[in-house]
C-alpha positions in Angstrom: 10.0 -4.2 -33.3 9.7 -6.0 -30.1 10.6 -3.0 -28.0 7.4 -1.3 -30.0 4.9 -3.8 -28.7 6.0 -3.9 -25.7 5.9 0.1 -25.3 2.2 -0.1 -27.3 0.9 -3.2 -25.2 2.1 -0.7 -22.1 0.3 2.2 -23.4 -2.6 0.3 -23.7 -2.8 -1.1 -20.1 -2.4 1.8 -18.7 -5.1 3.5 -20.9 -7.8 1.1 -19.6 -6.5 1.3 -16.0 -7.1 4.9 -16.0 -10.3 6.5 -14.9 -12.5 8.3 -17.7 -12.2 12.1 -16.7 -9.1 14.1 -17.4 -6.4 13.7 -15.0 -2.7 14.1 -14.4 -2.6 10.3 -15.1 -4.5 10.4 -18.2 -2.5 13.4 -19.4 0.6 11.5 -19.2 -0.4 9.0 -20.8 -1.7 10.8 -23.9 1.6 12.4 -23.7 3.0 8.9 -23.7 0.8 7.9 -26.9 1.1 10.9 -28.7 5.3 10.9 -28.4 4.8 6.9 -29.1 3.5 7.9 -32.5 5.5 10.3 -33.6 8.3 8.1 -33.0 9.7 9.4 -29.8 10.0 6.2 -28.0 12.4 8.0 -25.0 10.2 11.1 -24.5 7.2 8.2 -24.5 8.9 6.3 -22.0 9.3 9.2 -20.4 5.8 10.0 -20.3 4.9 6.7 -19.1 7.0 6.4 -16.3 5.2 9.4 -14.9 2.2 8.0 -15.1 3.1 4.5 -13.8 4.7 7.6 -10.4 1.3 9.6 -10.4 -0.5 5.9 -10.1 1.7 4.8 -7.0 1.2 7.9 -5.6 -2.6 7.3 -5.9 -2.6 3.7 -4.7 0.0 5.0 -1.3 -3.2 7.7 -1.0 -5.6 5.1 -1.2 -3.5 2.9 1.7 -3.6 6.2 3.6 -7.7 6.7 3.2 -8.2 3.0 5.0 -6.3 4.3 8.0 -8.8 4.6 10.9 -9.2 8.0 12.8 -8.6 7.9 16.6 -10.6 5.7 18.8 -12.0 7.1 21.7 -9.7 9.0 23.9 -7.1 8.7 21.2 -5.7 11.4 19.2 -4.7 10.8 15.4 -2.0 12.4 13.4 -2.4 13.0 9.2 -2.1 10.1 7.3 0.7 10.3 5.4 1.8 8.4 2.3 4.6 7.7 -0.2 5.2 5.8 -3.7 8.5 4.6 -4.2 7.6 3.6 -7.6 9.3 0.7 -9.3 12.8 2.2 -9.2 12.9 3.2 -5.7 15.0 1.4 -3.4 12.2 -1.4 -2.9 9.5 0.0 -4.6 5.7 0.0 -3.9 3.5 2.4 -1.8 3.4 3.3 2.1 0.9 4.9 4.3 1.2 5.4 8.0 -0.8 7.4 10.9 0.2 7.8 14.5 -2.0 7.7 17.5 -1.5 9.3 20.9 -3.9 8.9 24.5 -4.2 10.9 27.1 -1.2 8.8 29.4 1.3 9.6 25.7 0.7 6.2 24.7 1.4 6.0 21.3 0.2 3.5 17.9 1.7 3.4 15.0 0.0 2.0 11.7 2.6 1.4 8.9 0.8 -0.4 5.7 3.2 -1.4 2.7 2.0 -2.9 -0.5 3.5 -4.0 -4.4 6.8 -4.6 -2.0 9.5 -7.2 -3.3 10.3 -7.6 0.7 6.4 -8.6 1.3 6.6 -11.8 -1.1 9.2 -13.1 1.1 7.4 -12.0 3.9 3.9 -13.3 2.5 4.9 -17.0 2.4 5.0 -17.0 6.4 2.7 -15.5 7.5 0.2 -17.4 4.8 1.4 -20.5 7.1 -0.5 -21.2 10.0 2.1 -23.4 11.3 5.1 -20.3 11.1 3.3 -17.6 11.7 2.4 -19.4 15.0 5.9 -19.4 15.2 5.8 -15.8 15.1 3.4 -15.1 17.6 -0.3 -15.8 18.7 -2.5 -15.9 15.7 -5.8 -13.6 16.0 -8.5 -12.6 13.4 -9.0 -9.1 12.4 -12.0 -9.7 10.0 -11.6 -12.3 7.7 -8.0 -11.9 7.7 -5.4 -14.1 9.7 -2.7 -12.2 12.1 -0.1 -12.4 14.2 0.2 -10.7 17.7 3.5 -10.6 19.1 4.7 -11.3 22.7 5.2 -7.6 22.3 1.4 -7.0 21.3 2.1 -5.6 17.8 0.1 -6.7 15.2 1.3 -8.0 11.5 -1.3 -8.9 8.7 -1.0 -9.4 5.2 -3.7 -8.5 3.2 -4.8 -9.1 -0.7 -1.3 -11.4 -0.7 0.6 -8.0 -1.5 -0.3 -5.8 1.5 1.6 -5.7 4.7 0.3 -3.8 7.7 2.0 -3.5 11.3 0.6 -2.3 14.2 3.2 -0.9 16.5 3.7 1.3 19.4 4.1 1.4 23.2 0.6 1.1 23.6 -0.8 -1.8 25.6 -1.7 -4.9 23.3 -5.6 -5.1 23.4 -5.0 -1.1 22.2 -2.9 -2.2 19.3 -5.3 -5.1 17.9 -8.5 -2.9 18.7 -6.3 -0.5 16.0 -6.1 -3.4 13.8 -9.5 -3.9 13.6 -10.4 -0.9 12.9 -8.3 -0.6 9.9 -11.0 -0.9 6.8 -9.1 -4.0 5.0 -11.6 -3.8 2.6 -10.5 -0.3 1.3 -7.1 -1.5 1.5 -7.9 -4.9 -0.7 -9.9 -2.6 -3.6 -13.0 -3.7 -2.6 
C-alpha cells in the first residue's frame, strides 16, 4: 500500500512539473499513469524513470543555454551537456563550452548541478572565512567566488550549482568568462 502512494504521490509531482503541451516528458508520464492503473507498478516505474532521464537531460540543456558565446577575439566551441540522472555514478546534470584566442589560449566552462559531491563542496565555499582559504574572493554578480592563485574561477550558484572556470588563459580572461556566464538562467530565474 505504501509503495502505491509513493508511486501515485510520484506521478503526481511530476505531472505538475511538466509543461502543458505534449512532450516526450509528458508522454512518459502518461505512460507511467496509465501502467500505474492498470496495475503495472514495474512497467510504471519504468515509465517514470524515463521521465525523471528526459527531465535531467532538459535541466543539463538548460545549464548549457547560460553558457556565454565567445567574447571578443575569442572563438567558442558547442555547448555540450549531459544528465547522469539519479543512478549515474554521481548523478545530476553537466554543461561545458570551450573557448579559444587568437595566441591558442584556451577557457574552459564546466557547470555541475543536483550533484551529491556539490553539498560537500557547497558548505565552503558558502564560508567566507574558507573559501578565503581557497583563494581571493571576487563577485561575479550577486554571487560570491573564489579566484585561484592559478586564476580559475569556482562559484556556487542556487546552493546546488557548481561552475569552474578553467583554462590556460590569463586570469582577468577567466573571471571576464565568469561574468559573462548568465547565473540567472542557470538559477531558474
Amino acid at each position: 500500500m505504501r509503495r502505491s502512494i509513493l508511486l501515485s504521490a510520484a506521478i503526481a509531482a511530476l505531472l505538475a512539473a511538466t509543461p502543458a503541451r505534449a512532450d516526450d516528458i509528458a508522454n512518459a508520464i502518461t505512460e507511467a499513469q496509465r501502467a500505474y492503473q492498470g496495475g503495472q507498478i514495474q512497467a510504471a516505474q519504468t515509465a517514470l524513470q524515463e521521465a525523471m532521464q528526459l527531465l535531467s537531460q532538459r535541466a543539463a540543456a538548460g545549464l548549457a543555454a547560460a553558457l556565454p558565446d565567445g567574447l571578443p577575439g575569442w572563438t567558442a566551441e558547442e555547448a555540450s551537456s549531459n544528465a547522469a540522472g539519479a543512478a549515474g555514478l554521481f548523478g545530476g546534470s553537466t554543461a561545458s563550452r570551450s573557448y579559444r584566442n587568437a595566441q591558442g589560449q584556451t577557457v574552459e566552462i564546466q557547470v555541475m548541478s543536483d550533484n551529491p559531491m556539490i553539498a560537500q563542496l557547497g558548505a565552503i565555499l558558502a564560508n567566507p572565512m574558507l573559501a578565503g582559504a581557497m583563494g581571493r574572493l571576487v563577485r561575479i554578480g550577486e554571487q560570491r567566488a573564489i579566484q585561484g592563485n592559478d586564476g580559475n574561477v569556482q562559484m556556487l550558484v542556487d546552493n546546488r550549482i557548481l561552475v569552474q572556470v578553467q583554462g590556460d588563459a590569463p586570469a582577468e580572461a577567466k573571471l571576464a568568462y565568469a561574468r559573462a556566464i548568465n547565473v540567472a538562467r542557470l538559477a531558474g530565474r
